[in-house]
C-alpha positions as a Markdown table, in Angstrom:
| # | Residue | x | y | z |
|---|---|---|---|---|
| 1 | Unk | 111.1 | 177.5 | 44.5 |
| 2 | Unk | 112.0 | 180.9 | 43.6 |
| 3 | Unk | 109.8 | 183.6 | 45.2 |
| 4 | Unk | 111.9 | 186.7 | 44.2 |
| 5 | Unk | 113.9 | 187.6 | 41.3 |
| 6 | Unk | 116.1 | 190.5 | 39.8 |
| 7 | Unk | 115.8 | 191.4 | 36.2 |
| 8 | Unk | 119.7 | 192.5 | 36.4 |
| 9 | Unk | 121.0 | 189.3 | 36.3 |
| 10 | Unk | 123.2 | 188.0 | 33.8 |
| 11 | Unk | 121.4 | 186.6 | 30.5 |
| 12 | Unk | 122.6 | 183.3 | 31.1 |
| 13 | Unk | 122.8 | 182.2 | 34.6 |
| 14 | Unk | 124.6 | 179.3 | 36.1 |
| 15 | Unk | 124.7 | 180.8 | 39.4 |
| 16 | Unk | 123.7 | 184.7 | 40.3 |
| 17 | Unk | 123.7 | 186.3 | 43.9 |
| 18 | Unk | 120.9 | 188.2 | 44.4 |
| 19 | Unk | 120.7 | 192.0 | 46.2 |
| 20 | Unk | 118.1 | 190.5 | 48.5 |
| 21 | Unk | 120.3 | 187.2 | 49.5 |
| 22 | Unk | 118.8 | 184.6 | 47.3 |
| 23 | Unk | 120.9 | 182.5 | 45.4 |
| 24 | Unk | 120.5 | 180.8 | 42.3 |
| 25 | Unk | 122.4 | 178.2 | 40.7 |
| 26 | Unk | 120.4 | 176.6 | 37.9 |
| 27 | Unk | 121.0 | 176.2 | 33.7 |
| 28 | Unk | 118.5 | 179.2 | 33.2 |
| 29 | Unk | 118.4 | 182.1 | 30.9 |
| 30 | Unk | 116.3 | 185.3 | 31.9 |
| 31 | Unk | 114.9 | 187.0 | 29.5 |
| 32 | Unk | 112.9 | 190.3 | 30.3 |
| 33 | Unk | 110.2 | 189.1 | 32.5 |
| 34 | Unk | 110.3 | 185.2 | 31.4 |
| 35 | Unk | 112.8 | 182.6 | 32.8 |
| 36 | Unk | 113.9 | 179.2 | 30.7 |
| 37 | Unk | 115.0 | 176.2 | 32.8 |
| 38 | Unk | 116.8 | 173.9 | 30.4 |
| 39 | Unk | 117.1 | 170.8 | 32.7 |
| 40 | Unk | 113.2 | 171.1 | 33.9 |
| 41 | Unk | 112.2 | 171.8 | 30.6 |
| 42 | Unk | 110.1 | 174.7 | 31.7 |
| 43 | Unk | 109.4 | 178.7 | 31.0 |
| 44 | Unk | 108.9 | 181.0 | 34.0 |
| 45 | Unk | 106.8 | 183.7 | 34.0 |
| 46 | Unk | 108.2 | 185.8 | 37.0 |
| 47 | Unk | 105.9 | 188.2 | 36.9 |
| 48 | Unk | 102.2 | 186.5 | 36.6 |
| 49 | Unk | 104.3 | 183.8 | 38.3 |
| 50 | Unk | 103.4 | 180.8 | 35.9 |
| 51 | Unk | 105.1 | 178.1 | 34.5 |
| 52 | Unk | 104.9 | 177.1 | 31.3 |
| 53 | Unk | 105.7 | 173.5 | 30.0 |
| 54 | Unk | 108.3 | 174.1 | 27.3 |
| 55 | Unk | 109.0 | 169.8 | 26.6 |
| 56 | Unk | 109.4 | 168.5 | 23.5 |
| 57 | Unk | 105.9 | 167.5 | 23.5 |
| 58 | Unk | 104.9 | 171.0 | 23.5 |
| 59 | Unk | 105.6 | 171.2 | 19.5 |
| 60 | Unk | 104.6 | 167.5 | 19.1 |
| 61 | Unk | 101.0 | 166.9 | 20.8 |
| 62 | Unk | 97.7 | 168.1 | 18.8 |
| 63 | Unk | 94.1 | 167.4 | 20.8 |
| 64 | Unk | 90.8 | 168.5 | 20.5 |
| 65 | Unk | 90.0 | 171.1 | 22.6 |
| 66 | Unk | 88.4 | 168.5 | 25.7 |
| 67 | Unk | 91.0 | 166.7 | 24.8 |
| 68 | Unk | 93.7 | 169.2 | 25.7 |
| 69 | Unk | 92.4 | 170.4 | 29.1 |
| 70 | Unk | 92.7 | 166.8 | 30.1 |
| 71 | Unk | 96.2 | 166.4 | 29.1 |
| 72 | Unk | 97.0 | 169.5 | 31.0 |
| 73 | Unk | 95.2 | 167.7 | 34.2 |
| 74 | Unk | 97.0 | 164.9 | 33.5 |
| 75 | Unk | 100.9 | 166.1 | 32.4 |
| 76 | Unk | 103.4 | 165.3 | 34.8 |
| 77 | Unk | 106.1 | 167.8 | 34.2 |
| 78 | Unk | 109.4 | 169.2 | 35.7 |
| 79 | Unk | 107.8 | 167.2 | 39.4 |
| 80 | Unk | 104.6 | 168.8 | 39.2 |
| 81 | Unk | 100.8 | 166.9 | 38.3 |
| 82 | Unk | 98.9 | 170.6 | 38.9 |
| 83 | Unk | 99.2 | 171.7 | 35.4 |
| 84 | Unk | 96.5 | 173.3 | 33.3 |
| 85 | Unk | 95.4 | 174.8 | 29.8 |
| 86 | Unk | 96.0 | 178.0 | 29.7 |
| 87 | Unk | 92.9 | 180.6 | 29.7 |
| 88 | Unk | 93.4 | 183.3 | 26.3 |
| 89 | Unk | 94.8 | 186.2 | 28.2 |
| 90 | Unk | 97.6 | 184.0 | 30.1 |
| 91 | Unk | 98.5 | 182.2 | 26.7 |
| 92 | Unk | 98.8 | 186.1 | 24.6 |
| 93 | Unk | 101.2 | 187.0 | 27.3 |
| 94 | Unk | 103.2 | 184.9 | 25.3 |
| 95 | Unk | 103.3 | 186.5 | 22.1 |
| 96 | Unk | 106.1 | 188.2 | 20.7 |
| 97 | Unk | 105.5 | 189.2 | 16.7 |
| 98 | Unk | 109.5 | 190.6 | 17.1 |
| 99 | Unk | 110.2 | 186.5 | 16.9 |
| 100 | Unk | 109.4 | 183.8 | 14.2 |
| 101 | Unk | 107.5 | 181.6 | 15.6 |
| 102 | Unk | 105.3 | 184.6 | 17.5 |
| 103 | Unk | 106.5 | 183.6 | 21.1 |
| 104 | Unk | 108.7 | 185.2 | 23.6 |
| 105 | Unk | 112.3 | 184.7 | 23.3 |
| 106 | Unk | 113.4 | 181.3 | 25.9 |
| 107 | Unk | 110.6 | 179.0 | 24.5 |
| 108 | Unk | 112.3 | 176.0 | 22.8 |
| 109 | Unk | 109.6 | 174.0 | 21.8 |
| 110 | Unk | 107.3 | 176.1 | 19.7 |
| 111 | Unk | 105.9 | 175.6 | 16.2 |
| 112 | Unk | 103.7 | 177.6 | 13.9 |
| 113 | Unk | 100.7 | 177.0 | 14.6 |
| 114 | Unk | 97.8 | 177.2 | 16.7 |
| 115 | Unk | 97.5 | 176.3 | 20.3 |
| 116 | Unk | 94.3 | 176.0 | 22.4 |
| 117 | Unk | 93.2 | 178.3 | 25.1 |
| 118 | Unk | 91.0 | 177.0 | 27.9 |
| 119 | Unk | 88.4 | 180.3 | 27.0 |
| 120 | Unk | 85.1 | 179.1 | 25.3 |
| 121 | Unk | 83.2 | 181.7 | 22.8 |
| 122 | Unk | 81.2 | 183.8 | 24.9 |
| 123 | Unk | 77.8 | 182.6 | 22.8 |
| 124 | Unk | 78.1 | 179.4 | 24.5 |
| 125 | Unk | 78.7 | 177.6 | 20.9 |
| 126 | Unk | 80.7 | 174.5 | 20.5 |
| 127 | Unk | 83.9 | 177.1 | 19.5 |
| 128 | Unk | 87.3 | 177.7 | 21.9 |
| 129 | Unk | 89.7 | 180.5 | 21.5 |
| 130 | Unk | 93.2 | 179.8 | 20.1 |
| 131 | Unk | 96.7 | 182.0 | 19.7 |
| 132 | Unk | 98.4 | 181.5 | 16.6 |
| 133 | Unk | 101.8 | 181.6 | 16.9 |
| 134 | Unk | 102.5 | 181.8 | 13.2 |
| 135 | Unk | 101.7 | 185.5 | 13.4 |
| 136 | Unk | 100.6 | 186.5 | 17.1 |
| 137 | Unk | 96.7 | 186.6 | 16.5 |
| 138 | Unk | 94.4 | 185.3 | 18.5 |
| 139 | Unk | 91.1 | 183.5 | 16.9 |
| 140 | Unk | 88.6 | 180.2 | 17.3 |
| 141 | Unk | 88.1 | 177.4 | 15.9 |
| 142 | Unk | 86.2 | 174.3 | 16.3 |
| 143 | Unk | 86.2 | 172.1 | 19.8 |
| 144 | Unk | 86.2 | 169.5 | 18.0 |
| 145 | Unk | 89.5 | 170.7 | 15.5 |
| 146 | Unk | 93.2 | 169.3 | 16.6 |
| 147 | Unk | 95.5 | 172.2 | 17.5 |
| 148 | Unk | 98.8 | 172.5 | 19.8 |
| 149 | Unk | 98.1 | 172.5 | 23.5 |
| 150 | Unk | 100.9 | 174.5 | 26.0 |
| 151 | Unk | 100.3 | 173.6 | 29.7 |
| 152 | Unk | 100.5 | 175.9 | 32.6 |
| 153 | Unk | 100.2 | 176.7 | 36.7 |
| 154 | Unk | 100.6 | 178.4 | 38.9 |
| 155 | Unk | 104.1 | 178.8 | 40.1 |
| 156 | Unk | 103.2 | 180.9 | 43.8 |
C-alpha cells in the first residue's frame, strides 16, 4: 500500500525511486495529486487518500440513488469489499472543467453525465445531490432517478 508519494516522479511510472526510500513499480501514471493504476482499475487520490473505482462499470452502471449506495457496499474491486458512494465534497474534488468529460485527467471510465453523491438535500426531501460531469456542476435530482454511481474508500 502506498503511504507516501512524490509529485516529482515521472508522468508515467513503471518503476520510480523515491527520495524517502520507497519504491514503486506499478503501470501507473501521476497526475498532479491523483494516481491511475491501469492493472487495478483504480484512481488514487494521494492527497485525501482515496481510491476511486475507475472499471469499466463506472461508465456502464446507472441506479437509483438507494440503489447505488448498495452497490458501493457491495463492489468488489482492485481486492477490496470496503467501498462506498461518495459524499458531494469528495466526488467535486473530481472535477476538472479544463477536460471533456469534467473530470480530472487519469479517469478512464467516465461519461457525460450525472453521478450520484451519497449527500441527501438538507430539507430532508426524497432528493440526493449529483455532479455532472458534462460540465462540472453540481445539482439534485430525484432518489428515485437513475444516474452513474463512482465508488470510493478510504485508501489510509
Amino acid at each position: 500500500m502506498l503511504k507516501k508519494m512524490s509529485r516529482f516522479c515521472a508522468v508515467s511510472v513503471l518503476s520510480c525511486s523515491m527520495a524517502s526510500g520507497y519504491e514503486i513499480v506499478i503501470d501507473s501514471t501521476i497526475i498532479g495529486d491523483f494516481m491511475r493504476n491501469d492493472s487495478s482499475q483504480v484512481v488514487y487520490d494521494l492527497r485525501k487518500n482515496l481510491m476511486w473505482q475507475d472499471d469499466a462499470s463506472a461508465k456502464t452502471v446507472t441506479k437509483n440513488w438507494q440503489e447505488a449506495i448498495d452497490y458501493c457496499r457491495n463492489l468488489k474491486v482492485s481486492g477490496y469489499s470496503d467501498w462506498r458512494l461518495p459524499n458531494l465534497e469528495e466526488l467535486r474534488t473530481l472535477v476538472d472543467k479544463n477536460n471533456l468529460p469534467t473530470i480530472k485527467s487519469g479517469f478512464k471510465n467516465t461519461v457525460s453525465g450525472y453521478d450520484w453523491s451519497n449527500t441527501r438535500l438538507a430539507d430532508g426531501s426524497n432528493r440526493a445531490w449529483v455532479v455532472g460531469f458534462e460540465n462540472g456542476y453540481g445539482d439534485d435530482d430525484y432518489k428515485s432517478h437513475n444516474n452513474y454511481v463512482r465508488c470510493v474508500r478510504d485508501s489510509k
